[in-house]
C-alpha angles and dihedrals in degrees: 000000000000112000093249084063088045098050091038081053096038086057098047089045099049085041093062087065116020113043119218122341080120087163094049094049092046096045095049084053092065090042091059103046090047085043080243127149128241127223115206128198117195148132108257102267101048099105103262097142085039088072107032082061084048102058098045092052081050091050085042078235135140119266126214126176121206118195107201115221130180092250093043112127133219088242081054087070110022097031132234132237125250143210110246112197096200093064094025086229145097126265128188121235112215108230120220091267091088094080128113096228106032117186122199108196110195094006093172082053087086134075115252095254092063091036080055087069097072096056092088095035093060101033106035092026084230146101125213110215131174085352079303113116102212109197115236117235120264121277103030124173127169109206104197114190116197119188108238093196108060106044090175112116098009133118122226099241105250105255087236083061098041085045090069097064118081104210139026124220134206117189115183137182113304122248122258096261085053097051089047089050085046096050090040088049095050093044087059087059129277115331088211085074089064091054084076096047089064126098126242128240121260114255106265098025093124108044093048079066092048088054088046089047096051095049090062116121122229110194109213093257087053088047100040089049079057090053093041095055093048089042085046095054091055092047090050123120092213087059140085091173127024129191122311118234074250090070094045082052100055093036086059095050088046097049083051091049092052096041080058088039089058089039106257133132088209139064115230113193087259093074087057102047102048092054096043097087100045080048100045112038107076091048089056117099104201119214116249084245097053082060101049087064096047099255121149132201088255091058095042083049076049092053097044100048081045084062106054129071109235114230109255 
């Protein structure tokens, strides 16, 4: 199957369980296929864990859930090793990290020191333990939620860890033709029973769309309007911090990965510019001033594409 089959599959599937979130799904998608990391935004109830459960029984991979806490430790996540009497040694205890589909609930929920764990998990796709590196199993996608609305007791994630994720989603409350589809589905019994009725992916599957991603083309105009948003967000008056190499980098790689998602061997200006605000906006830091007048990272994303011309 082309990718555009297996993200056209990947949606329909994750739709007959979980209703709306259309961005995040689609999002996580892209993720998948580039081994990057989603960030999700959302109030608790909309369906986050549903998800996450959806997409591991999609990949026929394992699913942990981690709930941050603010006494939550770095072993919590990683693991530790233990004495064991019986054998008079040391053996190491694999933390919940090793999962393919990882989900951190309330990821802002944890001091910096335990966030930090994650760093090597998500970059390198491994965990030193005990001066051992462990590879991590493939895929592997961390999905972290943080709530946008309490903000007491929580940590701001450092900009080197939210750098790591590729995309940003918001997931907002769901329209009143949605709400009605997600009471009726639940009155019909518990969507979650439906995860187990889903099929698998076959094996290679995604990496037969990693090899398909990586043939797309991207003419120079098409590179260097990657370059010029990045370069733009640094120059912005809104901002104390733009976009990282890091983040042309992955807006790049996603634009290359939709492009493959809608069928094409090339990228056009418009794959770029519609992921540029989920890639960009949590990478973003706002001037005290930009929020004072109400502004977001999505609307200053919205100000710097306006200012630039797109290649034709």
């Amino acid at each position: 199957m082309s990718t555009k089959d297996v993200a056209a599959r990947y949606a329909g599937e994750i739709h007959r369980v979980v209703i709306g979130q259309d961005e995040a799904v689609h999002l996580s998608f892209i993720a998948l296929v580039l081994r990057g990391h989603l960030l999700i935004e959302g109030v608790p109830g909309t369906a986050k864990t549903l998800l996450a459960r959806t997409i591991a029984r999609l990949v026929g991979g394992t699913f942990k859930r981690i709930q941050f806490t603010p006494d939550l430790m770095p072993s919590d996540i990683v693991g530790t090793s233990i004495y064991e009497i019986s054998t008079s040694s040391f053996r190491i205890r694999t933390g919940p990290i090793f999962a393919n589909i990882v989900l951190a609930d309330e990821v802002n929920r944890a001091p910096a020191k335990t966030q930090s764990a994650l760093l090597e998990a998500m970059e390198e796709r491994q965990v030193t333990l005990e001066g051992d590196s462990l590879g991590l199993p493939d895929p592997f996608l961390v999905l972290a939620t943080q709530n946008p609305v309490e903000y007491e007791g929580t940590y701001p994630l450092p900009e080197a860890e939210l750098d790591r994720f590729i995309f940003k989603a918001v997931v907002r409350y769901p329209g009143t033709e949605e709400e009605r589809a997600i009471l009726r589905a639940h009155d019909h019994g518990q969507p979650s029973a439906n995860i187990a009725t889903l099929e698998p992916f076959d094996r290679g599957t995604l990496d037969a769309c990693r090899t398909e991603v990586d043939a797309v083309k991207v003419e120079d105009s098409v590179l260097d309007y990657v370059g010029r948003i990045a370069a733009e967000s640094r120059r912005s008056p809104d901002l104390i911090l733009g976009a990282s190499p890091r983040a042309a980098v992955h807006l790049l790689r996603a634009a290359k990965a939709e492009a493959a998602t809608a069928g094409r061997d090339f990228v056009t200006p418009d794959d770029v510019k519609s992921l540029a605000t989920p890639t960009l906006r949590h990478r973003l830091v706002l001037k005290a001033e930009a929020e004072i007048d109400g502004l977001d990272a999505d609307a200053v994303c919205r100000r710097v594409l306006a200012r630039l011309d797109v290649p034709r």
